[in-house]
ZAMARGU-4260 file (C-alpha; in steps of 0.2 Angstrom, whole numbers, plus 5000, padded with zeros to 4 digits):
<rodrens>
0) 4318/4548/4754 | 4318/4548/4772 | 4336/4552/4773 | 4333/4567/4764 | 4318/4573/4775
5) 4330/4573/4792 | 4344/4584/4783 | 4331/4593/4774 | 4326/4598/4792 | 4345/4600/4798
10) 4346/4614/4785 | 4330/4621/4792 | 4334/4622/4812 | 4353/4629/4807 | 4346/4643/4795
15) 4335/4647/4811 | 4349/4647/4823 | 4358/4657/4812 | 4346/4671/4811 | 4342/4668/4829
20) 4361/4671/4832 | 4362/4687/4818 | 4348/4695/4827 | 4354/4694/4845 | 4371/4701/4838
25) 4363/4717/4830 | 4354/4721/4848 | 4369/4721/4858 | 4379/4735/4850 | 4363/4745/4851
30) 4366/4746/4868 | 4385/4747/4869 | 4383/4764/4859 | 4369/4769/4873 | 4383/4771/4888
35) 4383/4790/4893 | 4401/4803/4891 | 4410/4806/4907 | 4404/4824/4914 | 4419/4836/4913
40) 4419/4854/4923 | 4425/4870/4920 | 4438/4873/4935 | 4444/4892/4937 | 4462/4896/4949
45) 4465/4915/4951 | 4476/4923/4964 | 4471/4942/4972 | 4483/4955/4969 | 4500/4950/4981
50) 4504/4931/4977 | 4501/4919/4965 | 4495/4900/4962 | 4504/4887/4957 | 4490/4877/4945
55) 4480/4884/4932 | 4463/4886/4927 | 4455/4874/4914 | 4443/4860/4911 | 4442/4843/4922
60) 4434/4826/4922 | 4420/4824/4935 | 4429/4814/4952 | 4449/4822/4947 | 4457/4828/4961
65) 4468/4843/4961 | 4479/4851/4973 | 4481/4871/4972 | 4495/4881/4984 | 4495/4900/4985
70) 4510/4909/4988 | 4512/4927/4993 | 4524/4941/4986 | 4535/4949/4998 | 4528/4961/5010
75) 4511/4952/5008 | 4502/4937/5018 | 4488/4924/5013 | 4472/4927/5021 | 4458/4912/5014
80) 4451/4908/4999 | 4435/4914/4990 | 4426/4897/4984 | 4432/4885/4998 | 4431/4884/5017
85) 4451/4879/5018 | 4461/4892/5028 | 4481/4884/5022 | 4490/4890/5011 | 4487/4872/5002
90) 4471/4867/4994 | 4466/4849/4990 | 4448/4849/4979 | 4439/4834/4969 | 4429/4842/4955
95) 4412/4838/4954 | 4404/4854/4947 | 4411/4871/4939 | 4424/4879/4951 | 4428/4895/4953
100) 4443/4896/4965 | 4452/4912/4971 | 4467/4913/4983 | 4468/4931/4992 | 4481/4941/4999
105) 4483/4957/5009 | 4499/4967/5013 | 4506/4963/5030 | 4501/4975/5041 | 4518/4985/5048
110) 4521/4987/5067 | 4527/5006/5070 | 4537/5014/5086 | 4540/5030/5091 | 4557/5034/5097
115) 4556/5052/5104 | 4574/5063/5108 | 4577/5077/5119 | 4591/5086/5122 | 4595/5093/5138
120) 4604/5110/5141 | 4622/5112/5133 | 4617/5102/5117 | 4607/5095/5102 | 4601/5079/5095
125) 4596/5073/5081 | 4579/5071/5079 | 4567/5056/5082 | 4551/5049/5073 | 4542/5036/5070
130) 4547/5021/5062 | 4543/5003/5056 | 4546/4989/5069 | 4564/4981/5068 | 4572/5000/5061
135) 4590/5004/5065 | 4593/5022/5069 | 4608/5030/5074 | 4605/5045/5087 | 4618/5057/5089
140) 4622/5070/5104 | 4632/5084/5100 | 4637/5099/5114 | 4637/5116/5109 | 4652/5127/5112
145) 4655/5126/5133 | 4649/5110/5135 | 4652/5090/5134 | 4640/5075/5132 | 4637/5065/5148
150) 4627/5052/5147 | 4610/5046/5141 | 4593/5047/5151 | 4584/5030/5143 | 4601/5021/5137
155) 4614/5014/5147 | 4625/5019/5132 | 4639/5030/5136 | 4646/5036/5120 | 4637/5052/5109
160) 4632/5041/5095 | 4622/5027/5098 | 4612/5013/5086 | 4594/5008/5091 | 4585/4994/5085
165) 4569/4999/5085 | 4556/4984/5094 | 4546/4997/5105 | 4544/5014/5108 | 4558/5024/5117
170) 4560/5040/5125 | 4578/5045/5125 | 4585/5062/5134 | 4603/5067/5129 | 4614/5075/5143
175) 4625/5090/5144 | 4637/5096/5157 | 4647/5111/5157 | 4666/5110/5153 | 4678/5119/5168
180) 4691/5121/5159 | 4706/5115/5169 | 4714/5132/5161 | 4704/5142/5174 | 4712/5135/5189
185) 4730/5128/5182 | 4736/5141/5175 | 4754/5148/5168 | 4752/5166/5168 | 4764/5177/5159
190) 4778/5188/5167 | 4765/5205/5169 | 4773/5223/5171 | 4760/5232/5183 | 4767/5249/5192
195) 4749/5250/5202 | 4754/5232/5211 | 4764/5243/5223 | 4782/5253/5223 | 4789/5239/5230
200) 4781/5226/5218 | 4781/5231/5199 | 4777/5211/5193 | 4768/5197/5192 | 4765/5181/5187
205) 4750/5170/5191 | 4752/5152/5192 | 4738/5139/5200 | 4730/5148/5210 | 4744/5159/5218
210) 4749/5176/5213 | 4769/5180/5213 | 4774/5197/5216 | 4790/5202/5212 | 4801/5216/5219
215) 4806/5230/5209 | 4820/5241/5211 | 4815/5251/5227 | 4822/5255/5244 | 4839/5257/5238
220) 4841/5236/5231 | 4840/5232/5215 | 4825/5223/5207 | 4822/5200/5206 | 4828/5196/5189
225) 4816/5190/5177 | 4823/5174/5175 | 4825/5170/5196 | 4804/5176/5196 | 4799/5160/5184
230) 4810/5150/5191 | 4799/5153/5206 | 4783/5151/5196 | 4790/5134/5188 | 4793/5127/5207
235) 4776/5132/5212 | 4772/5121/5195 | 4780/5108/5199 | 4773/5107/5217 | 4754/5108/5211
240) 4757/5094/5194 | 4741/5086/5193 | 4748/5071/5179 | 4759/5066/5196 | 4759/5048/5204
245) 4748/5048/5217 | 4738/5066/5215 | 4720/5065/5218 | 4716/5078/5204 | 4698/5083/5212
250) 4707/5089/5230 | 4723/5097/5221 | 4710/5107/5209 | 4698/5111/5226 | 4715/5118/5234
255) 4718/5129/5221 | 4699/5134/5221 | 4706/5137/5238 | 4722/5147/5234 | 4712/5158/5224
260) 4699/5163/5239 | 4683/5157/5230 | 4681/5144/5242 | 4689/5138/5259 | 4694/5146/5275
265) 4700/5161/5267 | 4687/5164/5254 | 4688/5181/5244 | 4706/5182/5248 | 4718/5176/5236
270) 4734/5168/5239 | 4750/5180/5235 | 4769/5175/5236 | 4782/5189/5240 | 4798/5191/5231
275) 4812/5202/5234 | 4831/5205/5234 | 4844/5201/5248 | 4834/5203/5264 | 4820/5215/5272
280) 4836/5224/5281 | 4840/5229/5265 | 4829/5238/5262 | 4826/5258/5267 | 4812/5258/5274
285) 4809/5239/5278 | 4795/5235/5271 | 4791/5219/5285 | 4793/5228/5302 | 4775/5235/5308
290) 4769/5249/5297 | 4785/5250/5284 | 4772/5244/5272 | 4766/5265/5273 | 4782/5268/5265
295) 4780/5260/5248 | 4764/5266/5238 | 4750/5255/5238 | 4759/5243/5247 | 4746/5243/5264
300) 4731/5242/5252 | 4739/5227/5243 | 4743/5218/5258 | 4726/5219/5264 | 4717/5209/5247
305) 4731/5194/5249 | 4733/5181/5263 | 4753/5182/5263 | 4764/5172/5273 | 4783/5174/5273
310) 4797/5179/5258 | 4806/5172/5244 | 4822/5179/5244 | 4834/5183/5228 | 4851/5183/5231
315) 4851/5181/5249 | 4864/5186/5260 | 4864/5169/5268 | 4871/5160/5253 | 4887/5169/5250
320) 4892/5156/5241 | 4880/5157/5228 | 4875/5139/5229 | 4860/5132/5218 | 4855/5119/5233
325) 4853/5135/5243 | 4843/5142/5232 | 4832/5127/5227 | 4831/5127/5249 | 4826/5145/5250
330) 4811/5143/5235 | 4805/5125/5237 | 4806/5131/5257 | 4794/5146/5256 | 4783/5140/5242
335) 4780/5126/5254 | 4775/5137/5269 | 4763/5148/5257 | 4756/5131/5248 | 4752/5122/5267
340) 4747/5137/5275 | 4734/5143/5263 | 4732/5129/5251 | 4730/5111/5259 | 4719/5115/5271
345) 4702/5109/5267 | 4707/5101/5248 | 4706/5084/5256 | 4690/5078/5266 | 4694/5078/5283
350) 4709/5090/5281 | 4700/5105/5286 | 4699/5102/5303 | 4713/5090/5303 | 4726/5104/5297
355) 4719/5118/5305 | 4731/5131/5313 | 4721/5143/5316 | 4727/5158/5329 | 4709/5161/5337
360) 4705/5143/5343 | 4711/5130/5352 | 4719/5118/5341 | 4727/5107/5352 | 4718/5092/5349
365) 4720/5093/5328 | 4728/5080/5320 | 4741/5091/5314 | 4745/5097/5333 | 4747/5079/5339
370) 4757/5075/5325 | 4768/5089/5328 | 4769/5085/5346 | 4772/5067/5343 | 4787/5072/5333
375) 4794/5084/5347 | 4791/5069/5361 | 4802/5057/5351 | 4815/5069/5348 | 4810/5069/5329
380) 4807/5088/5327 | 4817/5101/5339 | 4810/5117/5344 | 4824/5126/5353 | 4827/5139/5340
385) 4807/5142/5343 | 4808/5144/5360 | 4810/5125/5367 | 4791/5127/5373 | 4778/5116/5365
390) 4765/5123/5377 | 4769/5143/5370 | 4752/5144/5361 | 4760/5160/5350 | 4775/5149/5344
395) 4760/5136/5337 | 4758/5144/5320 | 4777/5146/5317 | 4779/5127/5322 | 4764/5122/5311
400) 4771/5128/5298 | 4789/5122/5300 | 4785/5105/5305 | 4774/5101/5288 | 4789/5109/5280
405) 4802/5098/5289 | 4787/5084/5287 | 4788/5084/5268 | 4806/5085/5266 | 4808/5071/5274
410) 4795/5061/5267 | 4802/5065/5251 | 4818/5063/5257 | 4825/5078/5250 | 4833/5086/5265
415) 4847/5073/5265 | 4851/5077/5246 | 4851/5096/5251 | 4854/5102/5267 | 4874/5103/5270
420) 4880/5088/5273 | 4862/5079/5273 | 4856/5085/5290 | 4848/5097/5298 | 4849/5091/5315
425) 4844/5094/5329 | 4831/5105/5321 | 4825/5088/5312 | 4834/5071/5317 | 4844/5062/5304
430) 4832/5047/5309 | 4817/5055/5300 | 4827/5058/5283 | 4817/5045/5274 | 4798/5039/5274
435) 4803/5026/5283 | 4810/5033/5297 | 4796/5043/5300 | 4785/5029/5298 | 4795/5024/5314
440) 4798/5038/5322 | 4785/5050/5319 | 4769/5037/5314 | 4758/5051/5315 | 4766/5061/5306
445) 4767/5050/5291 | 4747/5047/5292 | 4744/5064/5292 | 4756/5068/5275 | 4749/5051/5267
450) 4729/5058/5270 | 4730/5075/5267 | 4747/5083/5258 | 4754/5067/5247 | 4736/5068/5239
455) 4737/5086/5234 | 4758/5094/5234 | 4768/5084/5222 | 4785/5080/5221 | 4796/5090/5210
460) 4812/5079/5203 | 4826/5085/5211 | 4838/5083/5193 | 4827/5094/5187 | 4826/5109/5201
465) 4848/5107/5199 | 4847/5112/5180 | 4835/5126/5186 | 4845/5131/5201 | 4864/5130/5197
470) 4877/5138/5205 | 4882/5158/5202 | 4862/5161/5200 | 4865/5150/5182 | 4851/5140/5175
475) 4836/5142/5165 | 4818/5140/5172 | 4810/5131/5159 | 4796/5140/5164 | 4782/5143/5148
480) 4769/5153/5151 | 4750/5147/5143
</rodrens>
């Protein structure tokens, strides 16, 4: 009985646990369903016009962490964000509340210049403005009718059409000069029939800067052919080519300013060159001797609006045998005594002085003189046939003019291809045929042709005067008129 009592009791104490157990179980899911949600927010991404944002708008959990970038368009730039204090482009946000998030943009702001153009006189340019920074322009110069471009005030460029890159503003000024026109000093003039030159002259022709008057048929001779008168014209051509070896292209233009009379020591008288046939004794009445000029109309007048120095003569008495050397001696001769006295004085610098053979001053001390004198001394240039006297001041002008002659033959070393038997001594010694000899013999004289005639009188080839001069007055002149 007591046995049963004790498990009677068991069943008691176990049915109480149990319920004791099945109660404490009920109250702990109670308060698992109690926990509280996780707080989400509402998180809104919008870009300004001019970019965009690489994350969207939407709803997050309390504590996520998101990262937003802004990008601008082209042409445009970031410039903060509304909803943040972060100034990059890159935005790093944990959310703990409702966001509203906006990236901004503004168009860059574009850097202009002004590039202003003037043109000065004798042209046009094309026209400036003002431009965004970093612009390439081309700028163009163009002359108007008379002129050429220059140069630029502003560029160092040099050519009429220049690109700019635009990173400032610029002032640029186009230059202009005005052309000379090489045709108004070397000029070919055309054979010209004029009865009011003279009676004794019924032609022309002007060529660089000297005017060639040519004999008629007066004073009982008959009149230069046409032919013989542009042969003259195309040596006076070829002693005056500018496109030479060693010409200096400014002094020969200056000595035909010279020729011409616009400037130099004979200013307002231009240059003229006398042609005629046989000889002045020819001729009835003599148109050389003092006051013959009275006997041909017009002639005195004429003579006194040219500076005139001796004749060409066609068909000379001299050269009975009708030799073309003779001939090329009796043009290239004279057209080198007209050319040196009225031409290359003053054309170089330092020749004005230094060539002066003026009859009113004392030019003994020129360099010209000296070199003369130096030539007589060493027994280079002989003066009898001009009196033997180096001191007779009235033979100076005659001897000046020779001697730069004789000077230039035999600097070119002509005279010992054309004078007979390649000499003309004792006139001028055989020893100053060629540069070099007068280099040795007559030093001064070969300074004096090197600074002030070399530079300006060039030298024709002597192949070609022989195809213009051939014997029996044959030959062409080759002469061709602008």
């Amino acid at each position: 009985m007591k046995k049963n009592k004790i498990n009677f009791l068991a069943l008691i104490i176990i049915s109480i646990t149990l319920t004791f157990c099945s109660k404490g179980d009920s109250q702990s899911d109670s308060q698992i369903s109690a926990l509280p949600e996780i707080a989400k927010y509402s998180v809104s991404i919008s870009a300004s016009e001019g970019g965009v944002v690489d994350t969207q708008s939407g709803t997050f959990n309390a504590g996520t962490v998101i990262t937003v970038t802004a990008s601008p368009n082209e042409g445009y730039e970031f410039v903060g964000w509304t909803g943040s204090d972060e100034t990059t482009t890159q935005n790093t946000l944990t959310v703990n509340s409702n966001i509203v998030l906006v990236a901004n943009f503004r168009l860059i702001p574009i850097t202009e210049y002004t590039i202003t153009v003037n043109a000065g006189v004798g042209g046009v340019v094309s026209s400036g403005g003002t431009f965004a920074s970093g612009s390439v322009l081309s700028v163009i110069a163009t002359p108007t009718s008379g002129y050429e471009f220059s140069g630029w005030t502003g560029s160092s460029e040099v050519s009429s059409v220049i690109s700019i890159t635009l990173t400032s503003d610029i002032t640029l000024t186009a230059n202009f000069q005005q052309i000379i026109s090489e045709s108004n000093y070397y000029s070919s003039g055309q054979l010209v029939s004029n009865n009011n030159i003279s009676s004794w002259f019924d032609r022309s022709i002007d060529v660089n800067g000297v005017k060639i008057l040519i004999a008629g048929e007066t004073g009982g001779q008959p009149k230069v052919s046409d032919e013989f008168a542009k042969k003259v014209a195309q040596v006076f051509k070829l002693l005056t080519n500018k496109d030479a070896d060693g010409i200096n292209k400014d002094a020969q233009e200056k000595m035909i300013k010279i020729l011409l009379g616009e400037i130099g020591f004979h200013k307002n008288l231009p240059t003229g060159q006398r042609v005629a046939y046989g000889n002045a004794g020819q001729y009835n009445p003599n148109p050389l001797v003092d006051g013959g000029c009275s006997g041909y109309s017009g002639l005195c007048e004429l003579e006194n609006t040219l500076v005139l120095k001796d004749m060409i003569w066609y068909m000379s008495p001299d050269n009975t045998g009708r030799k073309g050397d003779n001939d090329i001696i009796e043009v290239f001769e004279h057209a080198l005594h007209t050319l040196q006295s009225f031409g290359t004085r003053g054309a170089v610098d330092g020749s004005l002085s230094a060539l002066n053979m003026s009859e009113d001053e004392d030019i003994s001390g020129t360099e010209l003189f000296l070199a003369m004198k130096e030539a007589v001394d060493n027994g280079v240039f002989g003066i009898n046939d001009y009196g033997g006297n180096i001191n007779d001041r009235d033979k100076w002008p005659v001897l000046l003019v020779e001697y730069q002659y004789l000077l230039t033959f035999g600097m070119w070393e002509i005279g010992k291809e054309l004078w007979e038997g390649g000499s003309l001594a004792p006139e001028w010694a055989d020893k100053a045929n060629t540069a070099s000899g007068i280099q040795q013999n007559n030093p001064l004289g070969y300074a004096l042709f090197n600074n002030y005639i070399s530079p300006v009188l060039s030298k024709p080839d002597l192949s070609e005067l022989r195809l213009i001069f051939q014997d029996n007055d044959q030959g062409l002149s080759g002469y061709v008129a602008d």
